[in-house]
C-alpha positions in Angstrom: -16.9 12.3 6.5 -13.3 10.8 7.7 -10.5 12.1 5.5 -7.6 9.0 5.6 -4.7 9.9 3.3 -1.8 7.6 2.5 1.5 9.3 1.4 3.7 6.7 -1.3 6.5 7.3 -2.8 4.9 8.1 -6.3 1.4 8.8 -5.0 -0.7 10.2 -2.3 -4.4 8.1 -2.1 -6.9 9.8 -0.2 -10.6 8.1 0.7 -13.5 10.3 1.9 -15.3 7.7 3.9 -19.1 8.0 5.5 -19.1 5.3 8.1 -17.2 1.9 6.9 -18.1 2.6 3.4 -15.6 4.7 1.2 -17.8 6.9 -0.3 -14.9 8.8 -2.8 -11.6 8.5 -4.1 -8.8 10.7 -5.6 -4.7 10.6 -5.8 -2.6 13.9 -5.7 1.1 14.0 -6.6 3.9 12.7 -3.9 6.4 15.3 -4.6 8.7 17.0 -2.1 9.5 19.9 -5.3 5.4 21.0 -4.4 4.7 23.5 -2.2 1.9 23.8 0.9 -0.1 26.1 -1.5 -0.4 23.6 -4.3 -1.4 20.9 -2.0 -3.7 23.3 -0.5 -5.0 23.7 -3.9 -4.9 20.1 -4.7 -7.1 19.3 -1.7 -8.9 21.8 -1.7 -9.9 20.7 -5.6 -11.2 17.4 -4.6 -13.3 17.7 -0.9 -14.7 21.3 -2.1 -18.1 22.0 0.2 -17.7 18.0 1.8 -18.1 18.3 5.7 -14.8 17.0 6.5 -15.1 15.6 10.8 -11.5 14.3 10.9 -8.2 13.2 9.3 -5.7 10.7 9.2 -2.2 10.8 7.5 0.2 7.7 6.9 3.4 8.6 5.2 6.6 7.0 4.1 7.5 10.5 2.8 8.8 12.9 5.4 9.6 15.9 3.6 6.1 16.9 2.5 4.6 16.0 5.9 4.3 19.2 7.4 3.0 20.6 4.1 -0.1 18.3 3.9 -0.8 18.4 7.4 -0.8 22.2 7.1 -3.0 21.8 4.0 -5.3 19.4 5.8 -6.1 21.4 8.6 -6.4 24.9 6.2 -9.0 22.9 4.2 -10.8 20.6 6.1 -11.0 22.7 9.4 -9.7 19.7 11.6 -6.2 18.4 13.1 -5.1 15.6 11.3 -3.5 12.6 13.3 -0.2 11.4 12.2 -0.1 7.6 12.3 3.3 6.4 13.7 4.4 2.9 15.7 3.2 4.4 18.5 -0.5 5.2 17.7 -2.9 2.9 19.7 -3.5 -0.1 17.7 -5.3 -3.3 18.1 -2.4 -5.5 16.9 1.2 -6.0 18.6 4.2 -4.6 16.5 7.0 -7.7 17.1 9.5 -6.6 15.3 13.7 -5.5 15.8 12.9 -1.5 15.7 9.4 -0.6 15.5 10.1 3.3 14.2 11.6 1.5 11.0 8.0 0.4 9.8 6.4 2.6 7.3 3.0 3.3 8.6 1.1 2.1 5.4 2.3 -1.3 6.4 0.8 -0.5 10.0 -2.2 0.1 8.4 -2.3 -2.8 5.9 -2.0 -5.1 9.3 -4.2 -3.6 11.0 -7.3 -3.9 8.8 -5.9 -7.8 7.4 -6.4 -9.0 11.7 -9.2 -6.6 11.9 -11.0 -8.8 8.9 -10.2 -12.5 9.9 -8.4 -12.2 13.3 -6.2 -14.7 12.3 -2.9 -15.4 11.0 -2.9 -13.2 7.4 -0.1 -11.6 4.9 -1.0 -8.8 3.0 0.9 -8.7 -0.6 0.8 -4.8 -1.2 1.7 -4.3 -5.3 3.0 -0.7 -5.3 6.2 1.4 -6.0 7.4 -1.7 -3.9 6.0 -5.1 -3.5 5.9 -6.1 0.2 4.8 -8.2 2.5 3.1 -7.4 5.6 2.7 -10.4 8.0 0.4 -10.7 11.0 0.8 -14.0 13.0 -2.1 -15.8 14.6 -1.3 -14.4 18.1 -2.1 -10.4 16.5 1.3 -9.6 16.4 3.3 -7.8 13.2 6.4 -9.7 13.2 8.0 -8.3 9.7 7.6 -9.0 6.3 9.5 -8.8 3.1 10.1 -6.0 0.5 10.5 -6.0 -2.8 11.0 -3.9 -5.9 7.6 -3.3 -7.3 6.4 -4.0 -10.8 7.0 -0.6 -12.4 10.6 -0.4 -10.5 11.3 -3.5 -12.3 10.4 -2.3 -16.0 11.7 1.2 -15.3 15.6 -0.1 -14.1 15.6 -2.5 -16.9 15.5 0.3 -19.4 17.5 2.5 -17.5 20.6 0.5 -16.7 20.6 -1.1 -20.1 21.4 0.2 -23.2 19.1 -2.7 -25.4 16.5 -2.7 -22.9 13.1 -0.6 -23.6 10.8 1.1 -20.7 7.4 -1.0 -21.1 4.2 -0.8 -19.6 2.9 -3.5 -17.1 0.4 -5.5 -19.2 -0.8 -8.8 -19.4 1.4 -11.5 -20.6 0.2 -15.2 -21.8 3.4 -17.1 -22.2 6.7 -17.7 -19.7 8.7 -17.8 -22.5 8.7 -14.1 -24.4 10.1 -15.0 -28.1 10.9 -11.0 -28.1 12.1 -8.5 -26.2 8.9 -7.1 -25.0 6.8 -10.5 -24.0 10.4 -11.7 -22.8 10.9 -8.5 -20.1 7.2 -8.8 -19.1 6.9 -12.7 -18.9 10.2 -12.5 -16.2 8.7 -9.0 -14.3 4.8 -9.9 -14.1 4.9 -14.0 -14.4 7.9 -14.1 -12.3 6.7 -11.4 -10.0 3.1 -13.7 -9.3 6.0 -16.7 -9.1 8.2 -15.0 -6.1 5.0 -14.3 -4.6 3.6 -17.8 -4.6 6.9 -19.0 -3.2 7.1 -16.7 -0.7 3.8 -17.5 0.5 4.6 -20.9 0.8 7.9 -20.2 2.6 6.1 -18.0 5.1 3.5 -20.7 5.7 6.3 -23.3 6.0 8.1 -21.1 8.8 4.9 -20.4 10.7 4.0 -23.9 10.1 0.1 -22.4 9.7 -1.7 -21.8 7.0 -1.8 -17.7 6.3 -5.4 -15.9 5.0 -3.7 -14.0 1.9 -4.9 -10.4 0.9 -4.0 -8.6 -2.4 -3.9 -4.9 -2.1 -2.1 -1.8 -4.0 -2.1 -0.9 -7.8 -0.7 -3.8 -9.5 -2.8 -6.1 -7.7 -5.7 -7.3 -10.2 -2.6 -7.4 -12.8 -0.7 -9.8 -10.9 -3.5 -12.1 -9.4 -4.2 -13.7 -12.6 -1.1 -15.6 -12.5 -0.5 -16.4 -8.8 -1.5 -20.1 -8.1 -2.2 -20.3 -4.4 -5.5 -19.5 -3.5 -6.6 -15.5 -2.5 -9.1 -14.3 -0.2 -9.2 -10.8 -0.8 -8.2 -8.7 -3.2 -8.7 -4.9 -2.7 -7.2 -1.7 -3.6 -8.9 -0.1 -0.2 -6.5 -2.1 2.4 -4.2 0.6 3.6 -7.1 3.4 3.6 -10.1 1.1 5.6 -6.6 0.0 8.0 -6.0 4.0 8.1 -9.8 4.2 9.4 -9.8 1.3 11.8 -6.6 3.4 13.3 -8.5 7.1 13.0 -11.5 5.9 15.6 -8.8 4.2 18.0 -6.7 7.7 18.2 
């Protein structure tokens, strides 16, 4: 079994694959308050007597790298490799400062030109919403980032006094007639809307029409109300990316 962990700023996702085919799934806490032990623990927990061949680690969280990879190679027996902008990979980064790129985002373009070795965007719906853009040539050239769809509710009730924290949920109208329907109709509708414009923009700037994948937590949420047509929506981008990467390192 391949181990491939991705470190988020809320969670850490971990897939157990045999082969190509992602055989089990479990989250831990991203935390930099918990300690190597409890990690240890926390791994420890979920692979239990699983033959473990090799790891992979993508973080955007420095301070509890050393920890997991400490707690990786206690438990599974095996050195994991650290993704960064300068593991081998079969796409061209393009971009001002490559080190700024958080590795996910590596990994995210990696599998999308691994999949249709073509021009593709992958829309990741997590603590952030971003954009990951490969151009028909193979090359990363940048993206966008925005706040994500629980960072939205969660600063509205925060930095207002009227304002309540909601859950993400489904929402029917663009036109909330109370407070509730009215927060979700402008953070989930007009999430789905900045997405279908950006997409559009993107295309526009290109001038070539972009494959479009769907990953990360929110994305079965928000797909119901974006308009342009999807290819692919799957929560497994980033981890089968964070595979494709493992064999080439």
């Amino acid at each position: 079994m391949i181990l491939t962990i991705d470190v988020g700023n809320t969670g850490v996702t971990c897939g157990l694959f045999d082969n190509d085919t992602i055989v089990k799934k479990f989250s831990m806490t991203s935390d930099i308050k918990l300690s190597e032990k409890t990690y240890k623990e926390d791994l420890s927990s979920y692979i239990g007597e699983i033959k473990i061949e090799g790891a992979i680690i993508s973080s955007v969280v420095e301070e509890i790298n050393d920890r997991l990879f400490n707690a990786v190679k206690s438990v599974c027996g095996v050195i994991p490799i650290k993704l960064t902008h300068n593991s081998n990979m079969p796409i061209k980064l393009n971009i001002h400062n490559n080190s700024e790129l958080g590795a996910d985002r590596i990994a995210n373009g990696v599998k999308g030109w691994d999949l249709y070795k073509q021009g593709v965007i992958i829309v990741d719906l997590g603590t952030a919403t971003t954009f990951d853009i490969v151009n028909s040539n193979g090359e990363f050239i940048g993206g966008l980032i925005a706040p994500g769809i629980k960072t939205q509710l969660d600063s509205l009730g925060k930095a207002t006094e009227k304002l309540p924290i909601i859950n993400a949920m489904s929402i029917n109208t663009s036109i909330g007639n109370n407070t509730k329907d009215a927060i979700l109709a402008g953070v989930i509708k007009g999430s789905a809307a900045m997405i279908d414009g950006m997409i559009e923009q993107v295309e526009q700037e290109l001038k070539e029409k972009m494959k479009i994948i769907l990953t990360g937590g929110y994305s079965d949420l928000i797909s119901k109300y974006i308009t342009h047509p999807i290819d692919l929506i799957s929560k497994n981008i980033t981890l089968e990316g964070l595979l494709l990467l493992y064999r080439l390192n």
